[in-house]
N, CA, C and O atoms as a Tripos MOL2 file, in Angstrom:
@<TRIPOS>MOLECULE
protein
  272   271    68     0     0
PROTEIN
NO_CHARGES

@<TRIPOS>ATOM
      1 N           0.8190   -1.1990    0.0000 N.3       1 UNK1
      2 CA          0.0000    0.0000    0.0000 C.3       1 UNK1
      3 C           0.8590    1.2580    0.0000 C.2       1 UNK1
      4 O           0.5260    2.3200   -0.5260 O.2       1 UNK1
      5 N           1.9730    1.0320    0.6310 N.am      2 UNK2
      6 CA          2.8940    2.3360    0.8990 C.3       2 UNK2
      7 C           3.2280    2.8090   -0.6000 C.2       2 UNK2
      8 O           3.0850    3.9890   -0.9200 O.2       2 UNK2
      9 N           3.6040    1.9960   -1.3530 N.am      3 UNK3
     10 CA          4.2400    1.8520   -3.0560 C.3       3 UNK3
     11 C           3.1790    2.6790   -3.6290 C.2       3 UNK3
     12 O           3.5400    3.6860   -4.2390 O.2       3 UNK3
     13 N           1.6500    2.3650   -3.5130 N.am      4 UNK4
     14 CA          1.0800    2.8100   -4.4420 C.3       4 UNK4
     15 C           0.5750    4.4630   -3.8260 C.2       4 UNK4
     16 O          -0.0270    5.3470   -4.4360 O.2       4 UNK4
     17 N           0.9350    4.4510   -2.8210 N.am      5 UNK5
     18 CA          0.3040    5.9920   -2.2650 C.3       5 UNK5
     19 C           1.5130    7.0030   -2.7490 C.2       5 UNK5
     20 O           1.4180    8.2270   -2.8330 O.2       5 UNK5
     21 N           2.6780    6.1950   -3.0490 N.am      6 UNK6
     22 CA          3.8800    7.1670   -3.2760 C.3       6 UNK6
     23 C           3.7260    6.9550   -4.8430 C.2       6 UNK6
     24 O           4.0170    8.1290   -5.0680 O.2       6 UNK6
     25 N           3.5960    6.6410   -5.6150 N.am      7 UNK7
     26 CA          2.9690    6.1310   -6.7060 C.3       7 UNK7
     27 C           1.9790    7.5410   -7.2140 C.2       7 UNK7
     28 O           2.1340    8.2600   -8.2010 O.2       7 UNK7
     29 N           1.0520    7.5940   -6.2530 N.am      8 UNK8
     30 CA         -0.0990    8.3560   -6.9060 C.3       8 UNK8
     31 C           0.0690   10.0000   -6.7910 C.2       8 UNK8
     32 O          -0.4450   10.5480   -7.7660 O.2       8 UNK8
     33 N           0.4740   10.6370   -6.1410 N.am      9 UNK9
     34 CA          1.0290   11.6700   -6.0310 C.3       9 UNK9
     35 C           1.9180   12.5820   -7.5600 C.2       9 UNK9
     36 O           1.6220   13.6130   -8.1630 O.2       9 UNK9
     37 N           3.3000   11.3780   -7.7560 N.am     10 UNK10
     38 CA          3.8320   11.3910   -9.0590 C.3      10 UNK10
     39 C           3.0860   11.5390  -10.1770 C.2      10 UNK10
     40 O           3.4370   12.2610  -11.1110 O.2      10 UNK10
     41 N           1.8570   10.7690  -10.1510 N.am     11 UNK11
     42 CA          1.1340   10.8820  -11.5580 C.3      11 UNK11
     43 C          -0.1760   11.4960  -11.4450 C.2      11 UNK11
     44 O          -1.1250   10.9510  -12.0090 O.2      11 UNK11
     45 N          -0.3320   12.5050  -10.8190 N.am     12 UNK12
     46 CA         -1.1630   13.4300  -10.0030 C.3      12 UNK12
     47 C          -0.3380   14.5660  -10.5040 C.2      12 UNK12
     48 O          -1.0150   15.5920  -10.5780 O.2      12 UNK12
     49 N           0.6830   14.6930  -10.8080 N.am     13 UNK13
     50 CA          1.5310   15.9810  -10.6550 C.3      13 UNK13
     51 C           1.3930   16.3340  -11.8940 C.2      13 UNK13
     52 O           1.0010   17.5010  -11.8780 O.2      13 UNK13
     53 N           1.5500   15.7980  -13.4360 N.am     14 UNK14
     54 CA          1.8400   16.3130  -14.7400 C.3      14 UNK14
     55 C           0.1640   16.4440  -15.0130 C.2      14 UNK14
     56 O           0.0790   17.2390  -15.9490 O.2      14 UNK14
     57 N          -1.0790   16.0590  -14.6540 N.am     15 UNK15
     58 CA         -2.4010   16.5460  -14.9660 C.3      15 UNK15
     59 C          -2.5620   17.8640  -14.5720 C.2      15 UNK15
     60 O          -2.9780   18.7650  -15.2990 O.2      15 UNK15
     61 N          -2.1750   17.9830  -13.2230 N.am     16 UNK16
     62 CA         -2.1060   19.5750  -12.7500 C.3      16 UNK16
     63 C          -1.4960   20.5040  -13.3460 C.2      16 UNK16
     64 O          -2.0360   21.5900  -13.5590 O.2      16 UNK16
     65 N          -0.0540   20.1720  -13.7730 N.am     17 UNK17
     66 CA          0.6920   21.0800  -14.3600 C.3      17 UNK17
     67 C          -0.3490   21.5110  -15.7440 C.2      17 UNK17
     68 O          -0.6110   22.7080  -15.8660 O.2      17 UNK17
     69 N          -0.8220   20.7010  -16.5850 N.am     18 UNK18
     70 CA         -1.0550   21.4330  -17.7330 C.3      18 UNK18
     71 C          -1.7350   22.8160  -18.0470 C.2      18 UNK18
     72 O          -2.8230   23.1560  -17.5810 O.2      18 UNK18
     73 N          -1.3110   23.2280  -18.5110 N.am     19 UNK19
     74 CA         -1.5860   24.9300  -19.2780 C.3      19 UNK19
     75 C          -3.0670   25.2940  -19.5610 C.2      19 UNK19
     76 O          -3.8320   24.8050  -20.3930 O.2      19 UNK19
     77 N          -3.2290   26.0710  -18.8440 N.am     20 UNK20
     78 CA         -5.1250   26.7710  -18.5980 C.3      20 UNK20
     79 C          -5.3200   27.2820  -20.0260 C.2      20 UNK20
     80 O          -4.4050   28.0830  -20.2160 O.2      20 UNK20
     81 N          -5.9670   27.2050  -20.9510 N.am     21 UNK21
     82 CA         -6.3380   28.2690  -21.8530 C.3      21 UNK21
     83 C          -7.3790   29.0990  -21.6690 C.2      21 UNK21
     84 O          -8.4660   28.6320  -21.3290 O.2      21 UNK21
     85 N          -7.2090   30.3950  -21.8600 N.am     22 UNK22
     86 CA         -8.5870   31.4110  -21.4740 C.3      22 UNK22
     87 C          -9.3980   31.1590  -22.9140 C.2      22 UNK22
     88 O          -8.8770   30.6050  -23.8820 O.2      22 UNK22
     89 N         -10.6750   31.6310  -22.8840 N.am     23 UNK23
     90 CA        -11.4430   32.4540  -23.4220 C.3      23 UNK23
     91 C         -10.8990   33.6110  -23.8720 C.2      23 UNK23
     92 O         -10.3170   34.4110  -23.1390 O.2      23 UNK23
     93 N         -11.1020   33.7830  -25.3830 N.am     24 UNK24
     94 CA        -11.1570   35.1840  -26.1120 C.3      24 UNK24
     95 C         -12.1960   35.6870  -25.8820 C.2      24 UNK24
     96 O         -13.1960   35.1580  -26.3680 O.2      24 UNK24
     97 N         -12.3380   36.9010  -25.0520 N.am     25 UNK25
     98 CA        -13.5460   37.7190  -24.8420 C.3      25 UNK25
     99 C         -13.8140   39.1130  -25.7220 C.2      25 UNK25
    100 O         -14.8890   39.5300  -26.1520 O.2      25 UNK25
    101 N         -12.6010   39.6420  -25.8360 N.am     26 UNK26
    102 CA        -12.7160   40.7200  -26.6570 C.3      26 UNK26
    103 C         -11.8870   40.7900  -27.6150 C.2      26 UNK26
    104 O         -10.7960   40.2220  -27.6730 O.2      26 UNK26
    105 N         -12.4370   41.5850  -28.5100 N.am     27 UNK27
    106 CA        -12.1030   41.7730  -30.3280 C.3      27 UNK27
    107 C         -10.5710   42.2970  -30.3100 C.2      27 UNK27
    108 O         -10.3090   43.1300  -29.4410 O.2      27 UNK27
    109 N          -9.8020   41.9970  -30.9580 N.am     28 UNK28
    110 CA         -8.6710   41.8540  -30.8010 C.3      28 UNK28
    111 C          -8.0390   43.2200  -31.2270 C.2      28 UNK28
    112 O          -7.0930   43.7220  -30.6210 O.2      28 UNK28
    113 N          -8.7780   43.9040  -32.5670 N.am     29 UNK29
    114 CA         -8.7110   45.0760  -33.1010 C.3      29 UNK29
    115 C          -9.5590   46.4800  -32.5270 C.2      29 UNK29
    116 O          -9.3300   47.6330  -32.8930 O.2      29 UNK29
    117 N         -10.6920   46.0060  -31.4360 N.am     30 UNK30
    118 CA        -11.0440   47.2890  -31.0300 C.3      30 UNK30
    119 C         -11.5610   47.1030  -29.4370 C.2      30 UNK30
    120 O         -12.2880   47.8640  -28.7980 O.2      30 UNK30
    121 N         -11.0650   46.0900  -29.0960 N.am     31 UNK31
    122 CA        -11.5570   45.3370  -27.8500 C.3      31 UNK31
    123 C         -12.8760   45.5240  -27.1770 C.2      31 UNK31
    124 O         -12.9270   45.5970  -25.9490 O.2      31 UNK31
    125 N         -14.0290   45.6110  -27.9780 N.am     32 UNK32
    126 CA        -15.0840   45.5800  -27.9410 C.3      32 UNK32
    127 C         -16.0160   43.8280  -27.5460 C.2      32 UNK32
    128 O         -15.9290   42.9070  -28.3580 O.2      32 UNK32
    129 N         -16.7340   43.6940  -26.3750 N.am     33 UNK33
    130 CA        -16.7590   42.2420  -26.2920 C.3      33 UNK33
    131 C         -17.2830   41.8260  -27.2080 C.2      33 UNK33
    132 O         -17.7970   42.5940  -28.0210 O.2      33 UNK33
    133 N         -17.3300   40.0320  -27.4180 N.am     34 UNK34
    134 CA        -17.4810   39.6110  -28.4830 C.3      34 UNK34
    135 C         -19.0460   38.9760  -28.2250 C.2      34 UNK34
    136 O         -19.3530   38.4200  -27.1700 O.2      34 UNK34
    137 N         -19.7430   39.1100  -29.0830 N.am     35 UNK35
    138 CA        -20.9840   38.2330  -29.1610 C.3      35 UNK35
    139 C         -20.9450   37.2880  -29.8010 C.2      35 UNK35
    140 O         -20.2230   37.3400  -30.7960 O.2      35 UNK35
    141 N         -21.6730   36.0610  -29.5250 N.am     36 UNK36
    142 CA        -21.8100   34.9090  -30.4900 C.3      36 UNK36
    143 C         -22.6240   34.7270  -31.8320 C.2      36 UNK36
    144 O         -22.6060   33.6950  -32.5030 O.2      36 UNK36
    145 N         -23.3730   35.9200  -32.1460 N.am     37 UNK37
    146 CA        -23.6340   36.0630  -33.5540 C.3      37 UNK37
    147 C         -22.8340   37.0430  -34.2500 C.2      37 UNK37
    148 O         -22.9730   37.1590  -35.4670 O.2      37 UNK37
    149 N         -22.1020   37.6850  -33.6840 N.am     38 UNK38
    150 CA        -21.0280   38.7350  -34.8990 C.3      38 UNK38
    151 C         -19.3540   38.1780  -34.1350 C.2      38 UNK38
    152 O         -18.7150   38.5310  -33.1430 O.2      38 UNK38
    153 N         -19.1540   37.1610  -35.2190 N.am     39 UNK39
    154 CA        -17.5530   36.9820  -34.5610 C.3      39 UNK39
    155 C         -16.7600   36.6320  -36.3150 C.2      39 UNK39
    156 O         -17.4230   35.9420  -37.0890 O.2      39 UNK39
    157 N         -16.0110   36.9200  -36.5620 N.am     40 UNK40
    158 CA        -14.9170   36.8160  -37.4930 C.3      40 UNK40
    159 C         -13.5280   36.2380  -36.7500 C.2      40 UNK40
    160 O         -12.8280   36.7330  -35.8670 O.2      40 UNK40
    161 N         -13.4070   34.6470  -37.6800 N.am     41 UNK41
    162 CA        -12.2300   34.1770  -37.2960 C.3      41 UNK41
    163 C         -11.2330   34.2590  -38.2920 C.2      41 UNK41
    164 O         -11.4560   34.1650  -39.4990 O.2      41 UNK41
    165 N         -10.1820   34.4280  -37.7950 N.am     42 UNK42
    166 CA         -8.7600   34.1850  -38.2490 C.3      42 UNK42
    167 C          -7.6590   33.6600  -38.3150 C.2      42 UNK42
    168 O          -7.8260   34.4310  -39.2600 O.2      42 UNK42
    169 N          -6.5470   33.0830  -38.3170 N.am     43 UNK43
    170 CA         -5.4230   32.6800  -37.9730 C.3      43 UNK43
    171 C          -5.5870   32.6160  -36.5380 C.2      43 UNK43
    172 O          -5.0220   33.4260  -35.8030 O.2      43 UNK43
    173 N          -6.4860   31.5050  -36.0140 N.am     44 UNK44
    174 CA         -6.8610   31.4050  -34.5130 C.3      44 UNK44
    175 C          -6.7860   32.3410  -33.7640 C.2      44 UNK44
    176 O          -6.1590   32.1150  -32.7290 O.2      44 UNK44
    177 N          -7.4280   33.8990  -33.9620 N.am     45 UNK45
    178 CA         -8.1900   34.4750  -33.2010 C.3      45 UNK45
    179 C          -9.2610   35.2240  -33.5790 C.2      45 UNK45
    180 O          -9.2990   35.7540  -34.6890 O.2      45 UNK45
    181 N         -10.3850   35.3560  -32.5530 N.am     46 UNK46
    182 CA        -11.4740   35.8680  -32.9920 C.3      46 UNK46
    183 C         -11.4120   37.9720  -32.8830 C.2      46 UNK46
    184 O         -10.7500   38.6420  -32.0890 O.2      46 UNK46
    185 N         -12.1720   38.3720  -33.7730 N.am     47 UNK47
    186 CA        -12.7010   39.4890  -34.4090 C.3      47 UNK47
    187 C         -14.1590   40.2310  -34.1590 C.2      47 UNK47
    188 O         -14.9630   39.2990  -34.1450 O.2      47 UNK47
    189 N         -14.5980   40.9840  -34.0350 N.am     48 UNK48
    190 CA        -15.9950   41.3150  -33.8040 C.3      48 UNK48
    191 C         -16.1930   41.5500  -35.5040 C.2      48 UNK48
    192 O         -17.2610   41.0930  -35.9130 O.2      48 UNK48
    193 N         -15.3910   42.1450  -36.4720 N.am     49 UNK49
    194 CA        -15.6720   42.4950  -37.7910 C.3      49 UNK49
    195 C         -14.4400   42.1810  -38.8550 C.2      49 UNK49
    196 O         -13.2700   42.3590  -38.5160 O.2      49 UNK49
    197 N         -14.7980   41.7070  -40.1450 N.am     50 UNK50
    198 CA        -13.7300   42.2020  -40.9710 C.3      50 UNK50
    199 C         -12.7320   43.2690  -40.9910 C.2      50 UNK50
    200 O         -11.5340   43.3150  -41.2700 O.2      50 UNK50
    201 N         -13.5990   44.0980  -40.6100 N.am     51 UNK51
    202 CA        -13.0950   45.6000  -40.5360 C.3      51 UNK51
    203 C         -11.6280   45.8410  -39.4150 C.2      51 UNK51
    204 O         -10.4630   46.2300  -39.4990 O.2      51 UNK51
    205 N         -12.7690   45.2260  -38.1830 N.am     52 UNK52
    206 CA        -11.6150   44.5590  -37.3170 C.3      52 UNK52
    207 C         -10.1060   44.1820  -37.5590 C.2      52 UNK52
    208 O          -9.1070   44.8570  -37.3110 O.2      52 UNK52
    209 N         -10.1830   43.2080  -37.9860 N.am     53 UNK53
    210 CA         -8.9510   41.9790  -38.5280 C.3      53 UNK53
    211 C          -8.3650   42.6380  -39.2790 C.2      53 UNK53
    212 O          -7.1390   42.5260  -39.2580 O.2      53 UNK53
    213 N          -8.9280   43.4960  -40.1490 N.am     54 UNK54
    214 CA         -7.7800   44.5490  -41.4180 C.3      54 UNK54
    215 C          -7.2060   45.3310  -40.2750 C.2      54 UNK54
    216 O          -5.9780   45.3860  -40.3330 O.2      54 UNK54
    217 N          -7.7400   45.9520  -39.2510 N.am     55 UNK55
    218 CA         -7.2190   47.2680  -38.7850 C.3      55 UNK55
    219 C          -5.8880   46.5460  -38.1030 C.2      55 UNK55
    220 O          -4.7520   47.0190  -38.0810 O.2      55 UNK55
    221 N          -6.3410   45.2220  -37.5280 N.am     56 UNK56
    222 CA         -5.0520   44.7670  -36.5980 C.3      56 UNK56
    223 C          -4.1280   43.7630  -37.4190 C.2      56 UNK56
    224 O          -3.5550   42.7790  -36.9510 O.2      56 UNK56
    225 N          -4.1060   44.1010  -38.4210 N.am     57 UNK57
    226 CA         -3.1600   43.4930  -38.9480 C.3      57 UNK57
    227 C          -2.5430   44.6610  -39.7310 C.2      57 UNK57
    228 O          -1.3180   44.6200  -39.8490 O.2      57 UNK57
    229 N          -3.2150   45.7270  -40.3030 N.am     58 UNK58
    230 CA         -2.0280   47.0780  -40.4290 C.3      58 UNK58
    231 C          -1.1610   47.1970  -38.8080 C.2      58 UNK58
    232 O           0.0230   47.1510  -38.4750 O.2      58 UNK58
    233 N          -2.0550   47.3160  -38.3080 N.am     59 UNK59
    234 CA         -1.4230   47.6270  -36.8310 C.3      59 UNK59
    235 C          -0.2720   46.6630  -36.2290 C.2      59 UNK59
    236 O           0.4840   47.0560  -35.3410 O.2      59 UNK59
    237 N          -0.2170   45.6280  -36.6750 N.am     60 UNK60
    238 CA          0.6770   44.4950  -36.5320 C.3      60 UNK60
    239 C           1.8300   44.9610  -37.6230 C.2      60 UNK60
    240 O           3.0020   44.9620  -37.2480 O.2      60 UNK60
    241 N           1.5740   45.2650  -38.6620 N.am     61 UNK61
    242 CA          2.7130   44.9950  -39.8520 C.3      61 UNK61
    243 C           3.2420   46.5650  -39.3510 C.2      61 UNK61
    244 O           4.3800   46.2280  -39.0240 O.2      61 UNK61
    245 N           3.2020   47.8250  -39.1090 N.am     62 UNK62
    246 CA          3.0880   49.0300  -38.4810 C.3      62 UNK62
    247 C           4.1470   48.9350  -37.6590 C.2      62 UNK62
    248 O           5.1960   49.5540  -37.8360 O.2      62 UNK62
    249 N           3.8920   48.0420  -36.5830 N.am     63 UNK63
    250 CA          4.6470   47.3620  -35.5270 C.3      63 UNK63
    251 C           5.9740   46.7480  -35.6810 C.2      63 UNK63
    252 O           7.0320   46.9380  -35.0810 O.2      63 UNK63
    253 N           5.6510   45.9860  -36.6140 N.am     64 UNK64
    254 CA          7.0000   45.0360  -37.2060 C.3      64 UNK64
    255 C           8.1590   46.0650  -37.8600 C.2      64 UNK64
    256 O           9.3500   45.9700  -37.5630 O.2      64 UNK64
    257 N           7.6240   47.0590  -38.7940 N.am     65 UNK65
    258 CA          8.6910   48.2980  -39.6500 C.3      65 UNK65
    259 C           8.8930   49.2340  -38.8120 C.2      65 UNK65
    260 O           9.6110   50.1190  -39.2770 O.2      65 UNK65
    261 N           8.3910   49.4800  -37.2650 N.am     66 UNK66
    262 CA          8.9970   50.5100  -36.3600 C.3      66 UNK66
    263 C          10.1520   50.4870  -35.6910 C.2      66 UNK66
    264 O          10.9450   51.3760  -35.3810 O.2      66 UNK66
    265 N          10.1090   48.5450  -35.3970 N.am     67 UNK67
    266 CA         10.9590   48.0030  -34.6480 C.3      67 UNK67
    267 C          12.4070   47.4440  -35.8410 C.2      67 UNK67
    268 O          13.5770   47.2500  -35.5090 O.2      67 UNK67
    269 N          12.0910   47.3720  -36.5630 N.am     68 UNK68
    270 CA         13.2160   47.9240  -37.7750 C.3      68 UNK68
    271 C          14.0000   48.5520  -37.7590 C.2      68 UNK68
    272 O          14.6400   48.7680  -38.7880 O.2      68 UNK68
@<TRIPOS>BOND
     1     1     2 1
     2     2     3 1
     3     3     4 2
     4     3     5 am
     5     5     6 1
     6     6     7 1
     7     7     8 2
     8     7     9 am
     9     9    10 1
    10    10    11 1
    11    11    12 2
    12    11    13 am
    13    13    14 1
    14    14    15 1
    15    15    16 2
    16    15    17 am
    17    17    18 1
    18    18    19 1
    19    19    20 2
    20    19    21 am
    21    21    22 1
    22    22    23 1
    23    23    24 2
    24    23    25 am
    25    25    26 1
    26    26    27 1
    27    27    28 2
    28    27    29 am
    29    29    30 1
    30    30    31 1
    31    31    32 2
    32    31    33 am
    33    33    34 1
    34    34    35 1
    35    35    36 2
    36    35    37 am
    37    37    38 1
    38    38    39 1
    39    39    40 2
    40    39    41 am
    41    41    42 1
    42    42    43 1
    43    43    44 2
    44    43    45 am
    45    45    46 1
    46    46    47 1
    47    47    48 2
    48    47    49 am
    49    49    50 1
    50    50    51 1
    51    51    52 2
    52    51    53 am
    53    53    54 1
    54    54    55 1
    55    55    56 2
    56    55    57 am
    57    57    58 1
    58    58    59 1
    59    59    60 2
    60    59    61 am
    61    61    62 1
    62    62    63 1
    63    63    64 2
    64    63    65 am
    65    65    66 1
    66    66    67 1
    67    67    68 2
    68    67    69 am
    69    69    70 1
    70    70    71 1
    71    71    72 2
    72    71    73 am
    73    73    74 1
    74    74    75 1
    75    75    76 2
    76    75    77 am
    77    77    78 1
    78    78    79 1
    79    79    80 2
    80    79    81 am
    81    81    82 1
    82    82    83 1
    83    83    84 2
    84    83    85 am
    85    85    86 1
    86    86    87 1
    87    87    88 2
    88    87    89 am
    89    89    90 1
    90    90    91 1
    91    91    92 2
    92    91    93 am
    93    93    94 1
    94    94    95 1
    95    95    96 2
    96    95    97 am
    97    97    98 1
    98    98    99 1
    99    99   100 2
   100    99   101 am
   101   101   102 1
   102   102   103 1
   103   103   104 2
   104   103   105 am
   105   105   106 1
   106   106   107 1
   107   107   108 2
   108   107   109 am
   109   109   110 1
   110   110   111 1
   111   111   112 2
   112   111   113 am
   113   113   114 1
   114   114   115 1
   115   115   116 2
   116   115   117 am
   117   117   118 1
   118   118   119 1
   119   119   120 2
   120   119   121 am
   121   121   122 1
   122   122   123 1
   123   123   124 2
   124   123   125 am
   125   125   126 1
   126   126   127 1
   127   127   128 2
   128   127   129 am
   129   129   130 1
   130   130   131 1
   131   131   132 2
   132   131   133 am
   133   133   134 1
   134   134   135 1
   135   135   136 2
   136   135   137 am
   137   137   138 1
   138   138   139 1
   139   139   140 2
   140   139   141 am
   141   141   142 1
   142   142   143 1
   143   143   144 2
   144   143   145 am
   145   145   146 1
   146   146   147 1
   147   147   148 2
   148   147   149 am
   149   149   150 1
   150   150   151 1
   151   151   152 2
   152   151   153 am
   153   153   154 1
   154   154   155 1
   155   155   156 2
   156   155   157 am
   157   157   158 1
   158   158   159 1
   159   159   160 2
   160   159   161 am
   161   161   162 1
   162   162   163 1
   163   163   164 2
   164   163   165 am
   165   165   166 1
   166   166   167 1
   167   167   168 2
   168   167   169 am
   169   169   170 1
   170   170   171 1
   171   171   172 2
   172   171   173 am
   173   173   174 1
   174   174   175 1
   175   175   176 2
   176   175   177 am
   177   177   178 1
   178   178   179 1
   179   179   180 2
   180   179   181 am
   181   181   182 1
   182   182   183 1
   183   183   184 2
   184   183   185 am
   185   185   186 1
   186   186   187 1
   187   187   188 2
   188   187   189 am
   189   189   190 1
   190   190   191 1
   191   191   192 2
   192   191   193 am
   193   193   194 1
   194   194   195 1
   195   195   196 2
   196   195   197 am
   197   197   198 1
   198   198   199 1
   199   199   200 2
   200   199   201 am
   201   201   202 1
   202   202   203 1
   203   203   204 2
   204   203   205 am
   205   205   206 1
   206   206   207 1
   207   207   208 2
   208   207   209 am
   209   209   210 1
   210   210   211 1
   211   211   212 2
   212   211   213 am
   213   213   214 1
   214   214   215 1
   215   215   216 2
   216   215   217 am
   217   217   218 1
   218   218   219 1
   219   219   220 2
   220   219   221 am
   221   221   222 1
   222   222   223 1
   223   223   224 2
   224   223   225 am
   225   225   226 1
   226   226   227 1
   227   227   228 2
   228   227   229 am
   229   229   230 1
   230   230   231 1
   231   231   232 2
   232   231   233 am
   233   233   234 1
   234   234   235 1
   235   235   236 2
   236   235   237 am
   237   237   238 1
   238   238   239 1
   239   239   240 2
   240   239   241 am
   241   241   242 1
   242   242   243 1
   243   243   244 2
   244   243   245 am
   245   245   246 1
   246   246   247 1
   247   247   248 2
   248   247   249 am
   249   249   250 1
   250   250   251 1
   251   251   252 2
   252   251   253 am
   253   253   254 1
   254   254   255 1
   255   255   256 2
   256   255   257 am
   257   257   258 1
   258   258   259 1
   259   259   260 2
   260   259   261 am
   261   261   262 1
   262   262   263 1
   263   263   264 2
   264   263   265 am
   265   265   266 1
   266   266   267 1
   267   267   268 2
   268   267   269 am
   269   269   270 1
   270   270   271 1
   271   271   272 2
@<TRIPOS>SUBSTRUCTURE
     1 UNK1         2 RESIDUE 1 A UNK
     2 UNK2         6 RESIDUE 1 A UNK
     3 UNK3        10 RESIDUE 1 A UNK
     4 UNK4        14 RESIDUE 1 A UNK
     5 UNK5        18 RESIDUE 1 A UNK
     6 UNK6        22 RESIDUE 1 A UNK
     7 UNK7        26 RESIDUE 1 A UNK
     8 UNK8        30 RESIDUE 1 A UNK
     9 UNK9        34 RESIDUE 1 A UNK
    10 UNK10       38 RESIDUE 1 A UNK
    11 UNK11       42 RESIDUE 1 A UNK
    12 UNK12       46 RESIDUE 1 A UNK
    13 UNK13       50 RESIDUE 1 A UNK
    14 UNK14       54 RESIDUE 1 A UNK
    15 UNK15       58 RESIDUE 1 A UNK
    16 UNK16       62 RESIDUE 1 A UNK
    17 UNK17       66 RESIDUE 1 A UNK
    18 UNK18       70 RESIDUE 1 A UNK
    19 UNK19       74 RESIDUE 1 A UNK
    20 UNK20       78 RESIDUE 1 A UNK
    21 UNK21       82 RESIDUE 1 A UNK
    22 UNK22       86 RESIDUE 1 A UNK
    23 UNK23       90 RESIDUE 1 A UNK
    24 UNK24       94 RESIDUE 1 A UNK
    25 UNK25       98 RESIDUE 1 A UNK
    26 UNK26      102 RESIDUE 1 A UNK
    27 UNK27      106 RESIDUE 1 A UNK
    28 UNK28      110 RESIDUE 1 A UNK
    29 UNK29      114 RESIDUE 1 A UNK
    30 UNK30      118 RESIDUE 1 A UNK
    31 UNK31      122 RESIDUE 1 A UNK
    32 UNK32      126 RESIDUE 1 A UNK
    33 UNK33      130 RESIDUE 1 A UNK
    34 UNK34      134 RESIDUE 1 A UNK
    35 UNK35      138 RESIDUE 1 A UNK
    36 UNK36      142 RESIDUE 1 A UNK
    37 UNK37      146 RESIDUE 1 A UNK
    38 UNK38      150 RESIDUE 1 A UNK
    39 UNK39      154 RESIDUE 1 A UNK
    40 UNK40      158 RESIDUE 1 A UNK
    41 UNK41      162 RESIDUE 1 A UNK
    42 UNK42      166 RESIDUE 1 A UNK
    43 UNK43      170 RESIDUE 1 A UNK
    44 UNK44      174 RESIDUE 1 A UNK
    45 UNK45      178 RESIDUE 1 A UNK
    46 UNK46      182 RESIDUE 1 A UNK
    47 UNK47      186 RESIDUE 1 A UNK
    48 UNK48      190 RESIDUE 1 A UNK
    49 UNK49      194 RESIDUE 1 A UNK
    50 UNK50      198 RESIDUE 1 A UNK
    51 UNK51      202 RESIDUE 1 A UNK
    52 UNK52      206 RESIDUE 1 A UNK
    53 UNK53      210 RESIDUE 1 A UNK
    54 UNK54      214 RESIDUE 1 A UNK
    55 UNK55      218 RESIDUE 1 A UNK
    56 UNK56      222 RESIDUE 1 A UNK
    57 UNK57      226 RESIDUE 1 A UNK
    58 UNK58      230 RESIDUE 1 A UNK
    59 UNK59      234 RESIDUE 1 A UNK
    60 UNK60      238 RESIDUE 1 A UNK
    61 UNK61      242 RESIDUE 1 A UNK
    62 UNK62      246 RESIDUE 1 A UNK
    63 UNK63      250 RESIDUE 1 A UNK
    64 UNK64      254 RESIDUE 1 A UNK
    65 UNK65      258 RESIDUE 1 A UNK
    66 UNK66      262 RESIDUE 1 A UNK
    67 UNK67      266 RESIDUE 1 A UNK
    68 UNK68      270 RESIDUE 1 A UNK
């Protein structure tokens, strides 16, 4: 009995460790929350609009030629 109580602890330990993922709540381009009938996906993240996703991806590429 002693074996398996020292046993269970060890393989108790790497379930815990694993990595929480949140919820995307807000729009990535105007951080406006997101509803479940107006969402635009992308390269795995969500958008409230097209409009959205264009703005943050100038804003991304913007980013990239500053730090240049």
């Amino acid at each position: 009995m002693a074996a398996e109580a020292a046993k269970a602890p060890a393989a108790a330990a790497p379930a815990a460790a694993a990595p929480v993922v949140e919820k995307q709540t807000n729009c990535l381009g105007c951080n406006k929350p997101l509803k479940k009938i107006r969402r635009y996906y992308r390269n795995g993240k969500f958008y409230c609009t097209k409009r959205c996703w264009y703005k943050a991806q100038d804003a991304s590429k913007e980013a990239k030629e500053e730090k240049k």
